[in-house]
N, C-alpha and C positions, 0 to 999 in steps of 0.2 A: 399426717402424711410426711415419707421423706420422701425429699427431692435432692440429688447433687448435680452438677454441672460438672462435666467434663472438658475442660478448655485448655490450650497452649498457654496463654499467661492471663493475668490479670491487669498484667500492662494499659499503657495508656492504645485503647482502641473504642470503635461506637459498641463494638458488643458486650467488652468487659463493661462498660460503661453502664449500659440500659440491664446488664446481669446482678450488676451489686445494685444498683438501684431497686430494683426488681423485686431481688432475695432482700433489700434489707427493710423493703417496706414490710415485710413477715415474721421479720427476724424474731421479734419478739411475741409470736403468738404463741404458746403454748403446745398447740396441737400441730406445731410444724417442724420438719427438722432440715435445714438447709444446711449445704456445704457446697465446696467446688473442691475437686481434685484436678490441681493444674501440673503441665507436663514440664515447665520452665520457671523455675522463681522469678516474681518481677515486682516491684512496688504497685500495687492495688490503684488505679485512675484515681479512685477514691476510697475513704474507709471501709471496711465491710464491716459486717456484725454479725457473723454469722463465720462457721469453720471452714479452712483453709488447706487441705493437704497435697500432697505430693502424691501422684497419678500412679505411684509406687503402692500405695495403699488399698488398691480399688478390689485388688480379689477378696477384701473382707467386706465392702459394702455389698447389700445385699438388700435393696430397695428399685428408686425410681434412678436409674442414671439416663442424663441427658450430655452427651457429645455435640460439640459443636462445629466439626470441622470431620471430614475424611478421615484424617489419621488420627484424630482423637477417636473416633467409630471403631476404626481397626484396632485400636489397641484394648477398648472396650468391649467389643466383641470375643476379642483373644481372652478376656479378664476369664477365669474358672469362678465364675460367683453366680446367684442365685437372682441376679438385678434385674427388673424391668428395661429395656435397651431401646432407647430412642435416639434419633440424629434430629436436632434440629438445625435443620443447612440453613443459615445464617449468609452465607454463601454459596453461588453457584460454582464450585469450584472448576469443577469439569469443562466450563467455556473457555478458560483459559490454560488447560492442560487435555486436551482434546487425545494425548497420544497414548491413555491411561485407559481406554476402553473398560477394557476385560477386568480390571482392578477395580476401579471406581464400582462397573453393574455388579458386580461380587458382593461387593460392602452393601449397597442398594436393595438390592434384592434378597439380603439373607431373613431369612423367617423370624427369625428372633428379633430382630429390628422397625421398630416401628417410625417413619418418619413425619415430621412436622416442619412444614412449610415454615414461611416468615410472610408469605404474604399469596394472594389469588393467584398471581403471576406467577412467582414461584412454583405454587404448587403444579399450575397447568406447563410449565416447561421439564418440572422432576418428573410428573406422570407422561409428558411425552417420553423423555430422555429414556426410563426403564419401565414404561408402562407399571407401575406401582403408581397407585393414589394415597399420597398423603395420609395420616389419620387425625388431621387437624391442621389450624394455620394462627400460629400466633404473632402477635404484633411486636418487636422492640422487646422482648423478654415478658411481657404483660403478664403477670401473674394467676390474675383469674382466670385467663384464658388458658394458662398454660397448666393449670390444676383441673379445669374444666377437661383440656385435652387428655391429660391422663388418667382421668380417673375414666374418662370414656374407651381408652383406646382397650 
């Protein structure tokens, strides 16, 4: 199975955090192929073991990508590649940028996009906000879950 992560940095944050954690308990399976395509260079919170590139690259991946942010989505979305497209909202971003309507349900509701919650709560505030339900809810990056979710979605 390949999986990439589409993130802003891998900078010091909880998600870069629980992400390399996550990917590097895999890192060395065989039958896995992890990577993060990040929009900003940053020193890693921690080591990774696993591939690292520049969000510059993404129109050649052509697997499972997973965005973690709005504008990471949008630019995923926009990617001309053959990828499985999922948001995992990590954050609610839209509570706090409320004036983003029409842009935000755009991203939300496109067909190609499959999203995944981070937790119950989550998911029953995303399926109020654009009535889409989730296609899954994982925990802090949790891996089994997060390979469970995709292979079902």
């Amino acid at each position: 199975m390949n999986i990439a992560a589409v993130i802003n940095n891998l900078g010091p944050s909880q998600n870069s955090y629980y992400l390399i954690k996550e990917f590097n308990k895999v890192a060395s399976n065989r039958h896995m192929s992890l990577s993060v395509f990040f929009e900003r260079s940053a020193i890693p919170i921690i080591p990774t073991m696993f591939s690292c590139k520049s969000i510059s690259f993404i129109s050649s991946y052509h697997h499972n990508a997973i965005a973690t942010s709005l504008e990471e989505t949008d630019i995923l979305l926009k990617a001309n590649n053959a990828s499985k497209k999922f948001l995992y909202l990590w954050d609610l971003e839209w509570i706090r940028n409320a004036g983003q309507y029409d842009t935000i349900s755009n991203i939300l509701l496109n067909d190609r996009l499959n999203i995944i919650a981070r937790s119950e709560s989550h998911a029953t505030m995303i399926e109020n906000f654009c009535n889409k339900k989730p296609v899954g809810i994982v925990d802090n990056w949790n891996i089994g879950q997060l390979i469970e979710v995709i292979q079902n979605a």
